[in-house]
Backbone bond lengths (Angstrom), bond angles and torsions (degrees), N, CA, C in turn:
res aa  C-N    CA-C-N  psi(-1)  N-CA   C-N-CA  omega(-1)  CA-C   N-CA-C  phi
1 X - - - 1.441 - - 1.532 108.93 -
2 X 1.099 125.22 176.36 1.393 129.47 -160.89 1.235 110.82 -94.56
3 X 1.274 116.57 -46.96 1.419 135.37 -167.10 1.631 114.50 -84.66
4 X 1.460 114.46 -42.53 1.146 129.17 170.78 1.607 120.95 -150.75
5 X 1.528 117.95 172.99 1.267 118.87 170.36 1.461 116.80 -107.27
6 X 1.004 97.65 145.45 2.123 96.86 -175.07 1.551 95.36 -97.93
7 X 1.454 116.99 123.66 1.853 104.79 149.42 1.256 99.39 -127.47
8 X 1.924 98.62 147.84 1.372 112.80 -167.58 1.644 97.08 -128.41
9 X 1.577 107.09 142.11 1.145 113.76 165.73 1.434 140.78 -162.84
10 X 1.021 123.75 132.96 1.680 120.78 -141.38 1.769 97.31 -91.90
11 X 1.564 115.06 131.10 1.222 135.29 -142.21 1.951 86.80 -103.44
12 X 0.789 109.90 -12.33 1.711 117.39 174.67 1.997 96.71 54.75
13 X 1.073 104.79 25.86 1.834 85.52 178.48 2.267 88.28 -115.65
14 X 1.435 91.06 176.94 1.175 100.24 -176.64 1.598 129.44 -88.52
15 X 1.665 117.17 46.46 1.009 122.89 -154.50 2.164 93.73 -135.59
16 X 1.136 90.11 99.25 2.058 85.68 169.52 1.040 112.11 -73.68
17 X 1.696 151.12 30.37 1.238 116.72 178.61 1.655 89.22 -80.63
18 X 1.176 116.02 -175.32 1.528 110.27 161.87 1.705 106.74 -112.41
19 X 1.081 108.52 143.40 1.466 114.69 177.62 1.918 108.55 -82.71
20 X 1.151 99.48 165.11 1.480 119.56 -179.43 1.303 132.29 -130.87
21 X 1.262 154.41 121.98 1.579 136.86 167.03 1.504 85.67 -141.49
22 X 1.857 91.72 157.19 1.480 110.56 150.24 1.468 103.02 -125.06
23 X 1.861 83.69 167.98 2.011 110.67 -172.60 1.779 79.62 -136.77
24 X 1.312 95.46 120.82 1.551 98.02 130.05 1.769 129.00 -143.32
25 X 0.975 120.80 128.88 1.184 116.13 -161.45 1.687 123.98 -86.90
26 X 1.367 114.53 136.53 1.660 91.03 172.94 1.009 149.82 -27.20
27 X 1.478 114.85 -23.97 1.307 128.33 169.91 1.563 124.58 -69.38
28 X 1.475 120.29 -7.47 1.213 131.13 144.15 1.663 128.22 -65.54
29 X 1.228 132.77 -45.81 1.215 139.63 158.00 1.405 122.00 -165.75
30 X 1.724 120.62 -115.89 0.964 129.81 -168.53 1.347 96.70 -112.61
31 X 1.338 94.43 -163.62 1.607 114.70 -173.73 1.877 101.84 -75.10
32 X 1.462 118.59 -45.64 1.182 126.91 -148.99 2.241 97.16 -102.11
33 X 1.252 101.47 0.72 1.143 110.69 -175.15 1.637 107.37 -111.67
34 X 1.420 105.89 -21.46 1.411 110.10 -169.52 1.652 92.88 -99.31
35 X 1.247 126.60 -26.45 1.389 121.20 -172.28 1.817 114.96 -76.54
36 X 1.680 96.70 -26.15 1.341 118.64 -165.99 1.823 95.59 -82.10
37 X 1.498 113.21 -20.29 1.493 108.02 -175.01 1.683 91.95 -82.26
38 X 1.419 122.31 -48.54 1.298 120.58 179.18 1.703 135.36 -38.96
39 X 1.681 93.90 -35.54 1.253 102.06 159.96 1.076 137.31 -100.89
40 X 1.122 121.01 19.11 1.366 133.39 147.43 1.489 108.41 -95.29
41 X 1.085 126.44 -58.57 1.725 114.46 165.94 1.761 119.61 -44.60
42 X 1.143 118.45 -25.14 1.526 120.11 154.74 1.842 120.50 -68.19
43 X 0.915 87.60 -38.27 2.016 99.25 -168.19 1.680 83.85 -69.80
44 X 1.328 118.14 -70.06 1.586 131.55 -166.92 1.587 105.02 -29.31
45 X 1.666 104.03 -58.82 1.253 142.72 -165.35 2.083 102.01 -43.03
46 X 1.219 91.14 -66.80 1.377 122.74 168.61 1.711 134.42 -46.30
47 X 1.437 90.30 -31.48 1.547 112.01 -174.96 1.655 91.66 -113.79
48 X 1.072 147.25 -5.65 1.450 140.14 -172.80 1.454 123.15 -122.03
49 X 1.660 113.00 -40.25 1.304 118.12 -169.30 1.240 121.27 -74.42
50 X 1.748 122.04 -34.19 1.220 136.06 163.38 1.558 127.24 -23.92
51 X 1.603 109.62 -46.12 1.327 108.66 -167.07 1.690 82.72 -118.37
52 X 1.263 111.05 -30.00 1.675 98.81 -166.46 1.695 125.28 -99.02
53 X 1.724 87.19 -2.92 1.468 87.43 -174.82 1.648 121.59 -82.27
54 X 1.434 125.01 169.72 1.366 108.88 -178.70 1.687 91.48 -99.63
55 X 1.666 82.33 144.50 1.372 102.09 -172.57 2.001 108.96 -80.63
56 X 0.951 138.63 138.96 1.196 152.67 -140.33 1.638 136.95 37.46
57 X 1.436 98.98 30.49 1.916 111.00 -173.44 1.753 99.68 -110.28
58 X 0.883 82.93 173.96 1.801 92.95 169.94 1.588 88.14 -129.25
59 X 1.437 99.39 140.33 1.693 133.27 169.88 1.152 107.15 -110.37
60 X 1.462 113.54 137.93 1.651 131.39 -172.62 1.765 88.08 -135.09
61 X 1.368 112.31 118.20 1.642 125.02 143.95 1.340 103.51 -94.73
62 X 1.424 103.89 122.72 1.674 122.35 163.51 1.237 113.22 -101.97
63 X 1.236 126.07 135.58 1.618 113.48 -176.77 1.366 116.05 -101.83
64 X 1.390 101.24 160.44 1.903 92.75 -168.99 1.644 94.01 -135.29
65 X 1.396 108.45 137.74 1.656 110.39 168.46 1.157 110.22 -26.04
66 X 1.776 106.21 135.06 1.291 118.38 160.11 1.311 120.78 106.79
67 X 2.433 104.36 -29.96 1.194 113.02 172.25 1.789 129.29 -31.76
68 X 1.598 105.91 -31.24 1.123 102.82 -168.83 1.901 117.24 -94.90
69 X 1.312 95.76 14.58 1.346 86.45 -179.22 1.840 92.17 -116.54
70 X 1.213 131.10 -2.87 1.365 112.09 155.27 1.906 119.92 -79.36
71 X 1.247 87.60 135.81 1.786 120.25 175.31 1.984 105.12 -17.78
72 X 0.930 116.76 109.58 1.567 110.24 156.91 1.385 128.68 -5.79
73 X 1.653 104.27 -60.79 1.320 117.09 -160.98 1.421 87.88 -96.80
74 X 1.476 163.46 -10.42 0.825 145.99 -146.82 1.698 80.11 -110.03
75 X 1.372 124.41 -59.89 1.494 116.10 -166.31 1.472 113.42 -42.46
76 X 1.451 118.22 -42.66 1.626 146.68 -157.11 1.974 74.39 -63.66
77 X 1.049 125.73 -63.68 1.640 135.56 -167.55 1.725 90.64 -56.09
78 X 1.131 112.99 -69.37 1.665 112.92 -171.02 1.586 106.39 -57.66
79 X 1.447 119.18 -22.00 1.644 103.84 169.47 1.392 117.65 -72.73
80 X 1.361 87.83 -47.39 1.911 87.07 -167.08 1.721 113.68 -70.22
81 X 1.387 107.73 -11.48 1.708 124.91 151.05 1.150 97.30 -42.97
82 X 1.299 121.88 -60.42 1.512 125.79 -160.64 0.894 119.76 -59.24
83 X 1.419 120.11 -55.20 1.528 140.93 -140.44 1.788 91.95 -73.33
84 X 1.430 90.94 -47.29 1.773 102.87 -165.12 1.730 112.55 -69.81
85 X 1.288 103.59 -30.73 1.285 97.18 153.55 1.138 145.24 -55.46
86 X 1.333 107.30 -40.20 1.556 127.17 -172.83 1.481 103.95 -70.56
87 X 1.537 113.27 -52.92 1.303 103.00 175.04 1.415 140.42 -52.33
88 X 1.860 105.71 -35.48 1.219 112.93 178.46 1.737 118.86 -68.22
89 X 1.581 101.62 -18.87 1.744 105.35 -178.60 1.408 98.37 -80.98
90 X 1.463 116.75 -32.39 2.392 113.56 -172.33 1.278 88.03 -78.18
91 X 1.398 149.31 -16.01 1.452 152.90 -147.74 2.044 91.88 -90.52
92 X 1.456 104.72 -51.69 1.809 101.82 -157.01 1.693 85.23 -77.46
């Protein structure tokens, strides 16, 4: 995805919530640019994983330059891109 990378991975213990972290690295910007991607990768996080996340993995958003100048609603579209992917590859 453009904005960020999704990694997904199934924690093999007996607990479905799904886990969460973000990375963003300096190499995206500043302090006040990298925090501002975070909270939107939290808000996203929040509004997406519930119904779309896989239940016993941990999810990592990494952020990648530039994330913050794509649209709100457009990332929310590029996650759940994600999400559905991810499942169908832990799925085979």
């Amino acid at each position: 995805m453009p904005g960020f990378v999704l990694l997904v991975r199934p924690r093999g213990d007996d607990d479905d919530v799904p886990g969460i972290g973000f990375t963003v690295s300096k190499k995206v910007g500043n302090a006040v640019t990298r925090n501002r991607m975070k909270r939107r990768f939290r808000a996203l996080a929040r509004a997406a994983l519930p119904e779309s996340g896989i239940a016993g993995a941990d999810h990592v958003l990494i952020g990648r330059p530039g994330g913050n100048d794509i649209a709100f609603a457009e990332l929310g579209e590029h996650l759940d891109s994600a999400l559905k992917r991810a499942a169908k590859k832990l799925t085979r």
